[in-house]
Every structure is written in C-alpha cells, then in structure tokens.
PDB file of the backbone (N, CA, C, O) and the ligand in Angstrom, with CONECT records:
HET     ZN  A 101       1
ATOM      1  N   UNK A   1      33.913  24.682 -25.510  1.00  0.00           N
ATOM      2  CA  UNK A   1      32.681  24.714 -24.704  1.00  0.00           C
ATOM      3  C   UNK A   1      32.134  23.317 -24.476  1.00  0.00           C
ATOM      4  O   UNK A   1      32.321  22.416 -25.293  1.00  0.00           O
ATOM      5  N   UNK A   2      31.566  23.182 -23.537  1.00  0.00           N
ATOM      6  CA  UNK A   2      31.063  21.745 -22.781  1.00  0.00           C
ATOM      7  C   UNK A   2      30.204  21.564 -23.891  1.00  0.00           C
ATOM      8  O   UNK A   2      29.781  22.527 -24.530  1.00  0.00           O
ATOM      9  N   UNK A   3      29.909  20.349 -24.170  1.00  0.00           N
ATOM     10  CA  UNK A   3      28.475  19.733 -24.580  1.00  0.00           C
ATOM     11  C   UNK A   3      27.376  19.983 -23.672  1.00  0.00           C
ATOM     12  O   UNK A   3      27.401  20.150 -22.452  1.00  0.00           O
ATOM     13  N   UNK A   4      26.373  19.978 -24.510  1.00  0.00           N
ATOM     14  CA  UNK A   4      24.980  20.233 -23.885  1.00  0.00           C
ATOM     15  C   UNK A   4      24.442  18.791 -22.682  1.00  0.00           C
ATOM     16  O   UNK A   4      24.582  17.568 -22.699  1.00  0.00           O
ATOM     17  N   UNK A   5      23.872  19.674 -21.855  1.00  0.00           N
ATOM     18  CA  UNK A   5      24.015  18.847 -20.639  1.00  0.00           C
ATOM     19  C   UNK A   5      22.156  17.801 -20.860  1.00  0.00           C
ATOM     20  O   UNK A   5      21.218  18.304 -20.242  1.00  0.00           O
ATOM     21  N   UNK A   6      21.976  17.034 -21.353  1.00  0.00           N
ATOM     22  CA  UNK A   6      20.946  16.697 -21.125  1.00  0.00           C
ATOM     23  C   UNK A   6      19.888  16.360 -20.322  1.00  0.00           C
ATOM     24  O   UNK A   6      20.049  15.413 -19.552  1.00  0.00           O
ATOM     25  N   UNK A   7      18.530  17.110 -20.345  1.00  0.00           N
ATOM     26  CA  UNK A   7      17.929  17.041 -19.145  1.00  0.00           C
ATOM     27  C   UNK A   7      17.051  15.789 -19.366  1.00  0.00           C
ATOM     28  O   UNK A   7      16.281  15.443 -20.262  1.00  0.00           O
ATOM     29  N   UNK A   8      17.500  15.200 -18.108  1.00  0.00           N
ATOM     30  CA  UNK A   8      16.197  14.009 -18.014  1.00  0.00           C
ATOM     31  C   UNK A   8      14.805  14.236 -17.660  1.00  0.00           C
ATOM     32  O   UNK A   8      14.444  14.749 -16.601  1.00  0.00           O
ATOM     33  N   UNK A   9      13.905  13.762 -18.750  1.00  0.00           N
ATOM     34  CA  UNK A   9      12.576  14.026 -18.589  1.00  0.00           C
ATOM     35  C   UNK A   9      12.401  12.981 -16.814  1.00  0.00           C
ATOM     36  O   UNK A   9      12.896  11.953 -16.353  1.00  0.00           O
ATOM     37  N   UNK A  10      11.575  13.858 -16.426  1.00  0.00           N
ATOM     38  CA  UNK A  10      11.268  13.055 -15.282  1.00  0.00           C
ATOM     39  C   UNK A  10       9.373  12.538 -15.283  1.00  0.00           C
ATOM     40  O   UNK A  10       8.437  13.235 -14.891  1.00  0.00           O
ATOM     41  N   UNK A  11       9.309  11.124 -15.858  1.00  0.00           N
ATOM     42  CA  UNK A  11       8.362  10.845 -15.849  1.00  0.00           C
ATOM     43  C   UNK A  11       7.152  10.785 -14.701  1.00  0.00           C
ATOM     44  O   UNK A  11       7.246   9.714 -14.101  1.00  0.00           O
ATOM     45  N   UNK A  12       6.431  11.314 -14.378  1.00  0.00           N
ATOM     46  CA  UNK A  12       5.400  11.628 -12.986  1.00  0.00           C
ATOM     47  C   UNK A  12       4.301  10.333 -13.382  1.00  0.00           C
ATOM     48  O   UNK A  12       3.379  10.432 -14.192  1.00  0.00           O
ATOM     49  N   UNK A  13       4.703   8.958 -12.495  1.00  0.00           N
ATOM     50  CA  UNK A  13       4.029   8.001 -12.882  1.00  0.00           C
ATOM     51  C   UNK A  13       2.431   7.754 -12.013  1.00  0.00           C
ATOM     52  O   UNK A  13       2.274   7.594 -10.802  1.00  0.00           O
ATOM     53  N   UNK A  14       1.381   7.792 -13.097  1.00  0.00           N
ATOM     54  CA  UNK A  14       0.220   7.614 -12.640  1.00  0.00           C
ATOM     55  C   UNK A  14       0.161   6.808 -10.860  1.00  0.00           C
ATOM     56  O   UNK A  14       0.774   5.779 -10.576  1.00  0.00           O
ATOM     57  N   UNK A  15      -0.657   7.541  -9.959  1.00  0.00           N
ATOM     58  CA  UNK A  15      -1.183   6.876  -8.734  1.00  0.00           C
ATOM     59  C   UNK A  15      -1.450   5.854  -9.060  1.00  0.00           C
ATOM     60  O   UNK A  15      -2.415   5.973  -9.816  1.00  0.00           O
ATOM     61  N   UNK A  16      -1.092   4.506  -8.923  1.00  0.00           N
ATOM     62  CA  UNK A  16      -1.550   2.846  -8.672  1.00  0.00           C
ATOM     63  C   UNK A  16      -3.138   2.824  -8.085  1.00  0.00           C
ATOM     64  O   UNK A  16      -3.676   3.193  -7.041  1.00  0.00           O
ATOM     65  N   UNK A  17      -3.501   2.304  -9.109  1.00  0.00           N
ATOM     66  CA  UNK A  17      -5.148   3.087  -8.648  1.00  0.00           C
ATOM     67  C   UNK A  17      -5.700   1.422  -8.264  1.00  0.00           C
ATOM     68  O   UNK A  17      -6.155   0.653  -9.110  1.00  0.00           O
ATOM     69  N   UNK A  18      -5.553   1.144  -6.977  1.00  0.00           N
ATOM     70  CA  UNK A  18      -6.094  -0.200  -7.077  1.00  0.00           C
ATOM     71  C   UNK A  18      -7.617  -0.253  -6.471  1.00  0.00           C
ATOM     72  O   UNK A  18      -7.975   0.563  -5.622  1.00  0.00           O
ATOM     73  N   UNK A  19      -8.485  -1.278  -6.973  1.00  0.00           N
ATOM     74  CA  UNK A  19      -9.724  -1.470  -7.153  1.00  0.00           C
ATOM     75  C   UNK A  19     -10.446  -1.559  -6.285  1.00  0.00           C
ATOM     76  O   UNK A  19     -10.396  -2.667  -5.750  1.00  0.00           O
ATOM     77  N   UNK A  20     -11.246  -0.771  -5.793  1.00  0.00           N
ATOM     78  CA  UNK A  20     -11.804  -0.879  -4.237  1.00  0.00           C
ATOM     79  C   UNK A  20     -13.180  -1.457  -4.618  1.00  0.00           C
ATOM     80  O   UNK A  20     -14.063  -1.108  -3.834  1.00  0.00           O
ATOM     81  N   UNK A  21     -13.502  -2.089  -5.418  1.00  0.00           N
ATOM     82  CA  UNK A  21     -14.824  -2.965  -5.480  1.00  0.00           C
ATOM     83  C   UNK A  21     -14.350  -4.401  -5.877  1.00  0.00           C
ATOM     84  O   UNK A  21     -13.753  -4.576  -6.939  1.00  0.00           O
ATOM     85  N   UNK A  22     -14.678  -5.639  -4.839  1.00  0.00           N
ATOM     86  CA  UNK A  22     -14.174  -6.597  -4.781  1.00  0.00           C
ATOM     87  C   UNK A  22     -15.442  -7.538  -5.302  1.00  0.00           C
ATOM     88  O   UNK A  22     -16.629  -7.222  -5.389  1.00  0.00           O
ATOM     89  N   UNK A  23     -14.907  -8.582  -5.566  1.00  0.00           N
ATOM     90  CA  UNK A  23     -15.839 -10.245  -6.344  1.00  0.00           C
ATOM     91  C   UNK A  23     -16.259 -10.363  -4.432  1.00  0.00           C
ATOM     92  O   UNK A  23     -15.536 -10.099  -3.471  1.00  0.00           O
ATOM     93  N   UNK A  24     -17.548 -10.810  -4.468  1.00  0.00           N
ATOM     94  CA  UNK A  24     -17.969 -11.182  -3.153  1.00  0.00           C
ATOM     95  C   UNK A  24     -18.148 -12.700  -3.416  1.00  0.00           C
ATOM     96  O   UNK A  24     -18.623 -13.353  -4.345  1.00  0.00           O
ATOM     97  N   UNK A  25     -17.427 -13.075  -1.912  1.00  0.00           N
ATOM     98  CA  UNK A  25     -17.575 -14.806  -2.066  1.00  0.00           C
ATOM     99  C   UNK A  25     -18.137 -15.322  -1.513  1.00  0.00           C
ATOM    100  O   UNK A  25     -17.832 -16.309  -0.842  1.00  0.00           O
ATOM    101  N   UNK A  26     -19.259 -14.750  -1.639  1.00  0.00           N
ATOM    102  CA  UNK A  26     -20.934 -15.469  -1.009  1.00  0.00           C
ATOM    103  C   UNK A  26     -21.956 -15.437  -2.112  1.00  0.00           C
ATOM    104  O   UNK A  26     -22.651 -16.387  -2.473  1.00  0.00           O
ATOM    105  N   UNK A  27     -21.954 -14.302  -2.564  1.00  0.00           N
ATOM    106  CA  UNK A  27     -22.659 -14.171  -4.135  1.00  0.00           C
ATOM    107  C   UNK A  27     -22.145 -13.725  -5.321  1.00  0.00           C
ATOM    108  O   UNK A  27     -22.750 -13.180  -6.245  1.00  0.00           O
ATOM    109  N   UNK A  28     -20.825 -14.032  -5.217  1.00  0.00           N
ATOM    110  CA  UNK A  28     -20.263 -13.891  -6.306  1.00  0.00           C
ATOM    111  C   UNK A  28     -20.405 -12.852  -7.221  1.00  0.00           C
ATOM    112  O   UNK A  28     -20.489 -13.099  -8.424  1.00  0.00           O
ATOM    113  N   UNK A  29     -20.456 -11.283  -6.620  1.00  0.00           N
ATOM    114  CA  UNK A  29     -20.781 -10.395  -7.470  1.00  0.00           C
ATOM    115  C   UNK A  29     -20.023  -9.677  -6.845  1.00  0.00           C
ATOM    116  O   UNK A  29     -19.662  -9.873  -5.684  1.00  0.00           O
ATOM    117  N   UNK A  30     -19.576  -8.406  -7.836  1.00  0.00           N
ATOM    118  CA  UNK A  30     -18.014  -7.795  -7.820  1.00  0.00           C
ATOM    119  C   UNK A  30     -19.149  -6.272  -7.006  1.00  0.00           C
ATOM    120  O   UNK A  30     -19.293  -5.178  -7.551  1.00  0.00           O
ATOM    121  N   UNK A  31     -19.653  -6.600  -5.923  1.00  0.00           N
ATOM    122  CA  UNK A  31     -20.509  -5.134  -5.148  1.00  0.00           C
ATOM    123  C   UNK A  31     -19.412  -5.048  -3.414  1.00  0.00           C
ATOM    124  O   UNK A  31     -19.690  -4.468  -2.364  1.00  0.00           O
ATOM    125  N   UNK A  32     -18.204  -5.870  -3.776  1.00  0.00           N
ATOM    126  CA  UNK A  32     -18.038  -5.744  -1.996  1.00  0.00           C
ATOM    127  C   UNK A  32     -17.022  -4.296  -1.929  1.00  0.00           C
ATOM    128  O   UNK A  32     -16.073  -4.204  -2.707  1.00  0.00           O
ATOM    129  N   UNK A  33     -17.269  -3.406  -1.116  1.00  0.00           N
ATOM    130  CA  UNK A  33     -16.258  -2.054  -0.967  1.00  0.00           C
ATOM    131  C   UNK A  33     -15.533  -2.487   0.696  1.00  0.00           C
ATOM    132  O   UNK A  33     -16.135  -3.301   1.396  1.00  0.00           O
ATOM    133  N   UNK A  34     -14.567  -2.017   1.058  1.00  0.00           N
ATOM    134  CA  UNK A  34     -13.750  -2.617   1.881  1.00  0.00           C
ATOM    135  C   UNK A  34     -13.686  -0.984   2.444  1.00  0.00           C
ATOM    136  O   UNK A  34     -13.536  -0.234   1.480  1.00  0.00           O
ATOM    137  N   UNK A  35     -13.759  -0.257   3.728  1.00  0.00           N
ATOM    138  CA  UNK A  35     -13.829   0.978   4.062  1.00  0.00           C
ATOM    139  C   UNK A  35     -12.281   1.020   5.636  1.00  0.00           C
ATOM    140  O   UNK A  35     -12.798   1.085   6.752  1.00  0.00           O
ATOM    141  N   UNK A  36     -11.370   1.000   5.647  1.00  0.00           N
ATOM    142  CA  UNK A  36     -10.450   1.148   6.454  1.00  0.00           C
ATOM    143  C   UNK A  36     -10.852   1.855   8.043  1.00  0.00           C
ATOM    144  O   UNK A  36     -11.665   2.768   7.904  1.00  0.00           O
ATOM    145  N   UNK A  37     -10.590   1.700   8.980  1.00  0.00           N
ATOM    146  CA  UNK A  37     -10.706   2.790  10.107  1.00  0.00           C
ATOM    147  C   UNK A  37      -9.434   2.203  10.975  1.00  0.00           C
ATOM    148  O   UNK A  37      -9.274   1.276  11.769  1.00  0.00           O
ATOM    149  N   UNK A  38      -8.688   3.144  10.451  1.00  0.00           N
ATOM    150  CA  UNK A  38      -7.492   3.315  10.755  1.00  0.00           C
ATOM    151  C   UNK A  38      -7.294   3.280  12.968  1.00  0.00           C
ATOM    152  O   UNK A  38      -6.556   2.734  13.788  1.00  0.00           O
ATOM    153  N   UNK A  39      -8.328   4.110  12.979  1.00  0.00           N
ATOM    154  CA  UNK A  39      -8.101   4.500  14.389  1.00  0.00           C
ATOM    155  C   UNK A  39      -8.716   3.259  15.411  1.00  0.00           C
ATOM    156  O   UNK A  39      -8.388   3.238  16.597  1.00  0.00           O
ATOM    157  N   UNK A  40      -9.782   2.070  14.739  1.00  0.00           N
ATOM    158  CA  UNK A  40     -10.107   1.739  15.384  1.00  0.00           C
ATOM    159  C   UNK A  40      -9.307   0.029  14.670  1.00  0.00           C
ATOM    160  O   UNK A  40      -9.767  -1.027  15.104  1.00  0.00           O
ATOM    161  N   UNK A  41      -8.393   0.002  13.831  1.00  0.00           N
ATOM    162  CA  UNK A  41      -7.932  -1.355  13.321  1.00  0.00           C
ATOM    163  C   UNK A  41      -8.641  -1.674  12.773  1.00  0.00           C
ATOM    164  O   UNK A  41      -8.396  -2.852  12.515  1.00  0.00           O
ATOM    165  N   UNK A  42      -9.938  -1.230  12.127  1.00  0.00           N
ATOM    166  CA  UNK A  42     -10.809  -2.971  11.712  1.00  0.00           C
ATOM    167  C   UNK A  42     -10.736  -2.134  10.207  1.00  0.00           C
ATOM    168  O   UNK A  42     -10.411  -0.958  10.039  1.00  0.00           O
ATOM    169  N   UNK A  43     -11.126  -3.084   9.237  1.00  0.00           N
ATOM    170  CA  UNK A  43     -11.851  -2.855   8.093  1.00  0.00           C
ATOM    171  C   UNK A  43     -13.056  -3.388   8.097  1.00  0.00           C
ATOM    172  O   UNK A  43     -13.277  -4.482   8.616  1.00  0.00           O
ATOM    173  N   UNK A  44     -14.121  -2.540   7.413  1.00  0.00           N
ATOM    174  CA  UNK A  44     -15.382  -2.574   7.037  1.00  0.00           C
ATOM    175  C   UNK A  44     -15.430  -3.714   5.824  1.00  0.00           C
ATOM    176  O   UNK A  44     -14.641  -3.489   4.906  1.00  0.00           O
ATOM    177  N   UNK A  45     -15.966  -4.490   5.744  1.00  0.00           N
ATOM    178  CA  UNK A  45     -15.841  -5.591   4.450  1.00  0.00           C
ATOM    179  C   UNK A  45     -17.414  -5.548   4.359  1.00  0.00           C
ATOM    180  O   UNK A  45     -17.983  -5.561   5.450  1.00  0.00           O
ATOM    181  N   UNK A  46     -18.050  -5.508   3.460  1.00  0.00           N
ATOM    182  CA  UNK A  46     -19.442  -5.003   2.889  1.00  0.00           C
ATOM    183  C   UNK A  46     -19.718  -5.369   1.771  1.00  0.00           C
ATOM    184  O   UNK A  46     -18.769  -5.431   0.988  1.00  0.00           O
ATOM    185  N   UNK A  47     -21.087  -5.747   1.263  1.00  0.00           N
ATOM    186  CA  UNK A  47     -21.462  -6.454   0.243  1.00  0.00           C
ATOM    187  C   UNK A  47     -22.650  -5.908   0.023  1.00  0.00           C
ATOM    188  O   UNK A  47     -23.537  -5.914   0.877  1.00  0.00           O
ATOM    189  N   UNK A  48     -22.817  -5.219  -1.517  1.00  0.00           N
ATOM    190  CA  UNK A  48     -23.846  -4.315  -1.576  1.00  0.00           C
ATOM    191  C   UNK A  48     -24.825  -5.133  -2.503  1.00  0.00           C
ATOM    192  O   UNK A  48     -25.805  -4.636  -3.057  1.00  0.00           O
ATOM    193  N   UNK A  49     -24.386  -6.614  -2.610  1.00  0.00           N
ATOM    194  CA  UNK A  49     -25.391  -7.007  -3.309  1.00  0.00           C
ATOM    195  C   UNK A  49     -26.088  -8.062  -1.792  1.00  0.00           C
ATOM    196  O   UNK A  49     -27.138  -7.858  -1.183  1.00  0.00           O
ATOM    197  N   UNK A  50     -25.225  -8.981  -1.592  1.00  0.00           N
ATOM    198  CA  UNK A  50     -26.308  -9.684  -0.780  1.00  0.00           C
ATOM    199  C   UNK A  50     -26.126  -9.273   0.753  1.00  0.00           C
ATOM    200  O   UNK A  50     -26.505 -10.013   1.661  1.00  0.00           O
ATOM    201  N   UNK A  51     -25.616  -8.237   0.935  1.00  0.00           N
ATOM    202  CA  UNK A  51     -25.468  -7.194   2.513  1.00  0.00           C
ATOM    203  C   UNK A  51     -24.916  -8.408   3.052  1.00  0.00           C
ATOM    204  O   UNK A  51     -25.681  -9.090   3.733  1.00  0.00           O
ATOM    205  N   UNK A  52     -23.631  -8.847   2.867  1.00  0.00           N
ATOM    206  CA  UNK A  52     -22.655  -9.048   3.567  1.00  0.00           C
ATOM    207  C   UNK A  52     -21.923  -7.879   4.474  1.00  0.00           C
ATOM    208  O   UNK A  52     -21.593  -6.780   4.028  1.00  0.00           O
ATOM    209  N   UNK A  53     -21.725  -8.343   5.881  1.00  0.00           N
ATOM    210  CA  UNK A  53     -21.018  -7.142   6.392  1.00  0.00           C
ATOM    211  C   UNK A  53     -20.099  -7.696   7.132  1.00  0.00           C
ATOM    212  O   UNK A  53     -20.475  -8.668   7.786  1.00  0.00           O
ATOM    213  N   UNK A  54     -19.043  -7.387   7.227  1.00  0.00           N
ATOM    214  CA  UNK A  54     -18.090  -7.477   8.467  1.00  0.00           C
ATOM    215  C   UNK A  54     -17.035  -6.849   8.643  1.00  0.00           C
ATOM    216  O   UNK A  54     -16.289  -6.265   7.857  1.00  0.00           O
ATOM    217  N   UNK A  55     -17.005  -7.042  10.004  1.00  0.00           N
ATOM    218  CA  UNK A  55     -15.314  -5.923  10.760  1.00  0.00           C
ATOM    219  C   UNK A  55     -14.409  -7.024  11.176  1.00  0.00           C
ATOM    220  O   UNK A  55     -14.518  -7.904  12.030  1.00  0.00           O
ATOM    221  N   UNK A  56     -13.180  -6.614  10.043  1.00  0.00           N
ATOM    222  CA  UNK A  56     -12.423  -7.637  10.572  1.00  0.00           C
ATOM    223  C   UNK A  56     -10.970  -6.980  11.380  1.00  0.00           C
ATOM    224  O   UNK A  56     -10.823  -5.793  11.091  1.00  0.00           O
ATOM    225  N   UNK A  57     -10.292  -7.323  11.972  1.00  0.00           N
ATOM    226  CA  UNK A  57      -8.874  -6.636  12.647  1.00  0.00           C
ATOM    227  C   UNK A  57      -7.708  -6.634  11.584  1.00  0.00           C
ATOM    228  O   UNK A  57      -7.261  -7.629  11.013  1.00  0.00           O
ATOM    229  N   UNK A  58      -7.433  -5.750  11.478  1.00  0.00           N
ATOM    230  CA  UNK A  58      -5.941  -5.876  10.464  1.00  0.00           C
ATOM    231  C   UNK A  58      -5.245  -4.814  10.771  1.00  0.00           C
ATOM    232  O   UNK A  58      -5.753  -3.747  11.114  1.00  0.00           O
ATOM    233  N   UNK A  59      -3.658  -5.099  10.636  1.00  0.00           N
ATOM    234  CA  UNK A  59      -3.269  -4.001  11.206  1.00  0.00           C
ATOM    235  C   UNK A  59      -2.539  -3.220  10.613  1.00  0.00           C
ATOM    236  O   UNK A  59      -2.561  -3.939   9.614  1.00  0.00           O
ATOM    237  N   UNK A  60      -1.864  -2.347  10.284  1.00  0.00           N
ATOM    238  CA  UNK A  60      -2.058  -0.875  10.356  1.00  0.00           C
ATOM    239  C   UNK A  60      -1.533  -0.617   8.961  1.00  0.00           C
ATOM    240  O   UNK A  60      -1.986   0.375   8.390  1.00  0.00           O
ATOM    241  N   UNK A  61      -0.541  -1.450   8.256  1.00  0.00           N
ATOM    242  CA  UNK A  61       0.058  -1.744   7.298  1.00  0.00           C
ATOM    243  C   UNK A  61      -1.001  -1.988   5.866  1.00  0.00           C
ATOM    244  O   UNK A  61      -0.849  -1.724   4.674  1.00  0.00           O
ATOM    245  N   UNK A  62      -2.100  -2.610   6.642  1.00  0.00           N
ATOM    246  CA  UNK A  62      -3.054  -3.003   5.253  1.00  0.00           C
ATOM    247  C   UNK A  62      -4.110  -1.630   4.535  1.00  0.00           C
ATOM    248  O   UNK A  62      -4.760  -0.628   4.832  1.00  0.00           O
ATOM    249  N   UNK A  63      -3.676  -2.496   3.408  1.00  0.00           N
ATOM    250  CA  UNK A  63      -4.688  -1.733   2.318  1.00  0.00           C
ATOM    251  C   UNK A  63      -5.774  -2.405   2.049  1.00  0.00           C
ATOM    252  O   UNK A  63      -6.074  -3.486   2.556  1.00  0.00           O
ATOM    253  N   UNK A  64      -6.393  -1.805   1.256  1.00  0.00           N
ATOM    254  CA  UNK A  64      -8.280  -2.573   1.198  1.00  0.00           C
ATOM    255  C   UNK A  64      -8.047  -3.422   0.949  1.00  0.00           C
ATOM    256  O   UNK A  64      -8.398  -4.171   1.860  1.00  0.00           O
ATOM    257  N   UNK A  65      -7.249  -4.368  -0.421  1.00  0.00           N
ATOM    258  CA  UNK A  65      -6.760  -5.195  -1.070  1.00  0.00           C
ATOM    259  C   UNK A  65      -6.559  -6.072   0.042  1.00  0.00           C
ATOM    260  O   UNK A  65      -7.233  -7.101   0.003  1.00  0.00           O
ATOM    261  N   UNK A  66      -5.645  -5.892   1.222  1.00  0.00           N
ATOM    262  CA  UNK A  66      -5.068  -7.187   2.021  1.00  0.00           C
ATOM    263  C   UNK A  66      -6.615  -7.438   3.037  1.00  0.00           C
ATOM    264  O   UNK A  66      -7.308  -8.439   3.219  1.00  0.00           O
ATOM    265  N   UNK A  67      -6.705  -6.169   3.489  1.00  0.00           N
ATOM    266  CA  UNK A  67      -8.269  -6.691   4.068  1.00  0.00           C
ATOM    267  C   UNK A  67      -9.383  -7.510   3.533  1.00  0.00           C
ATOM    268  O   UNK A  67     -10.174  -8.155   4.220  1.00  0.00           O
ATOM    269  N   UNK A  68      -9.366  -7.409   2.012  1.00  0.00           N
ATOM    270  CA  UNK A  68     -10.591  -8.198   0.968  1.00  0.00           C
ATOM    271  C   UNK A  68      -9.656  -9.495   1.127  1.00  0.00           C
ATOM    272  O   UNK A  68     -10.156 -10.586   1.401  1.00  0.00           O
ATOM    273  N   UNK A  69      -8.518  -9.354   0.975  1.00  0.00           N
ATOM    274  CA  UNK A  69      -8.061 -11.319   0.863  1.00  0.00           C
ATOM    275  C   UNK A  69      -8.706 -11.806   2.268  1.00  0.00           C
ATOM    276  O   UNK A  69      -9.332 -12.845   2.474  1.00  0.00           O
ATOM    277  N   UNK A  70      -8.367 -10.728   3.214  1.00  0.00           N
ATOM    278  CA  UNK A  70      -8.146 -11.569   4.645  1.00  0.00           C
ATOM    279  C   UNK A  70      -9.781 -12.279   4.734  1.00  0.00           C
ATOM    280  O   UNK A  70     -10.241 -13.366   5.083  1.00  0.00           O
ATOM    281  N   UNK A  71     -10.332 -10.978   4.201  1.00  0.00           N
ATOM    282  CA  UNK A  71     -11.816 -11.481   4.427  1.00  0.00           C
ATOM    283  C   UNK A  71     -12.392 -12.478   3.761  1.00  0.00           C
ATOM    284  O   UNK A  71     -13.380 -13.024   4.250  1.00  0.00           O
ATOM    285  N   UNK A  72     -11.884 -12.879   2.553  1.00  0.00           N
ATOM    286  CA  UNK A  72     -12.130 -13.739   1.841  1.00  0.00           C
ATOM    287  C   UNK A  72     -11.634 -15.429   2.261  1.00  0.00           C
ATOM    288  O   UNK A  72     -12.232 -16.494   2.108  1.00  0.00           O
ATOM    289  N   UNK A  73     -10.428 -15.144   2.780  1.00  0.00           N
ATOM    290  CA  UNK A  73     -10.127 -16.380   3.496  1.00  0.00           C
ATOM    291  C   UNK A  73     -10.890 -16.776   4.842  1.00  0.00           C
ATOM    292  O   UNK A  73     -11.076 -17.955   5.145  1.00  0.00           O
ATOM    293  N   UNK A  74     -11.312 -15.718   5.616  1.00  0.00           N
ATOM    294  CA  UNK A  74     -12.180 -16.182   7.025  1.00  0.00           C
ATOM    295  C   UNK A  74     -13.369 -16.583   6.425  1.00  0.00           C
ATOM    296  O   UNK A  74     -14.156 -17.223   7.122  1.00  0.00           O
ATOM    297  N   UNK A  75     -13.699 -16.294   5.086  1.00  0.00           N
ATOM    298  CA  UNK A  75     -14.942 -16.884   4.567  1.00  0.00           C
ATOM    299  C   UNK A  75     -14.715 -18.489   4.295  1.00  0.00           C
ATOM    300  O   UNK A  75     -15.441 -19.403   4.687  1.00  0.00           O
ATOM    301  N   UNK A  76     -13.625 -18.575   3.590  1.00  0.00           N
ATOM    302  CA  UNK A  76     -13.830 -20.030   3.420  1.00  0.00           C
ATOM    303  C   UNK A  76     -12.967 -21.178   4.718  1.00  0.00           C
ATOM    304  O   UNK A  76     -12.647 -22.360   4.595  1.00  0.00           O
ATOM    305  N   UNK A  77     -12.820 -20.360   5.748  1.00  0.00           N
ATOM    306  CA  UNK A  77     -12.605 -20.729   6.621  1.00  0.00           C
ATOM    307  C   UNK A  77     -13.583 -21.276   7.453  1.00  0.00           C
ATOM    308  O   UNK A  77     -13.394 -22.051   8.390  1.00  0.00           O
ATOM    309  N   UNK A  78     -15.161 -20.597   6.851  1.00  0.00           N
ATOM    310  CA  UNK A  78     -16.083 -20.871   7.922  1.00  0.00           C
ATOM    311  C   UNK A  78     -16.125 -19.675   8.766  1.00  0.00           C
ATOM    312  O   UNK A  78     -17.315 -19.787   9.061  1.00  0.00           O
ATOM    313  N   UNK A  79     -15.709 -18.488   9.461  1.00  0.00           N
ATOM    314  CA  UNK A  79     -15.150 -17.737  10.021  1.00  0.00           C
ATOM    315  C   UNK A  79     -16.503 -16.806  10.065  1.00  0.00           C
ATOM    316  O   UNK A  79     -17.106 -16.429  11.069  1.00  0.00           O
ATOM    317  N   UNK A  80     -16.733 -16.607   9.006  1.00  0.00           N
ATOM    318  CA  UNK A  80     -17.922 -15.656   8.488  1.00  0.00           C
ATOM    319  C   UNK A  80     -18.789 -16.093   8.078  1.00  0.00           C
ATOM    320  O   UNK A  80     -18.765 -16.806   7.075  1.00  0.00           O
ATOM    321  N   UNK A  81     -19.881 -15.784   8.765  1.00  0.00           N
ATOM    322  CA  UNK A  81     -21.140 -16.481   8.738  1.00  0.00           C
ATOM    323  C   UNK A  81     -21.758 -15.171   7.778  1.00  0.00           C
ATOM    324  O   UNK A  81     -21.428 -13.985   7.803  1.00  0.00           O
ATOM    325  N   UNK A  82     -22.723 -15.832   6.979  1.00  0.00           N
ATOM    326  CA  UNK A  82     -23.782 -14.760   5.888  1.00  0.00           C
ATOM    327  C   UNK A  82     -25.405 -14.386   6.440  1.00  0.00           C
ATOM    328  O   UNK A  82     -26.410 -15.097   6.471  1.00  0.00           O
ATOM    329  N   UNK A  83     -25.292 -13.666   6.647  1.00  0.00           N
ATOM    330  CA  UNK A  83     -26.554 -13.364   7.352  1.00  0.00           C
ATOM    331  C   UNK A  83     -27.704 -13.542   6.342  1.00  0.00           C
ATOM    332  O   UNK A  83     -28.868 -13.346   6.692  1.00  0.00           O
TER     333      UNK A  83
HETATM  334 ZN    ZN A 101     -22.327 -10.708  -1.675  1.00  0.00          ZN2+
END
C-alpha cells in the first residue's frame, strides 16, 4: 500500500492591511486620509488636522500609498499651496 499522501496545510495569508492615515507634510501630523475616485482619476489627499486638501491625477494603477507619496512630493515641489 502507498504511503500516506500528505496534505499541505494551505496557509490563508492575512489582507496586507496598508495604512490609510498618512504623516502630513505641512503639519506634520499623521491626520492625512487619501480617498481614491476611481471614475474620476483623482485622489482626495486631506488633512484633518490643518485642512489640507487636494485632488491630485493618478492613474488607475495607484493605491492610497502612491497617491500620499505623489502628494507629498508636489508639496515639496512647491506644487501645493496650504491654505
Ligand atoms: Zn496637515
């Protein structure tokens, strides 16, 4: 008779839970949420401490994460002005 056939546990690895509250680089406080709209390209980039807001274009591929860099670089680009 065959040997016993061993079953591989199949590990079900946790959702990659990445951080949708970002360090804001105007006031330096971790209040910015990044909100996607898929249909219209932009991301929402928002700052709930010193009401930073902006819509920036990114396309279709990005996650909040690439939208918070992008936004973070048009900041020190000058790009984004702080109301
Ligand atoms: Zn801020």
């Amino acid at each position: 008779m065959g040997g016993r056939k061993r079953r591989r546990k199949i590990l079900k690895r946790p959702p990659k839970r990445i951080p949708k509250v970002f360090s804001c680089p105007h006031c330096d406080t971790r209040s910015v949420t990044v909100e996607l709209d898929r249909k219209r390209g932009v991301a929402i980039v928002q700052c709930g401490n010193c009401r930073l807001k902006v819509e920036i274009k990114i396309p279709e591929v990005f996650e909040e994460v690439h939208a918070f860099n992008k936004f973070v670089d048009l900041y020190y680009e000058g790009k984004i002005e702080a109301l």
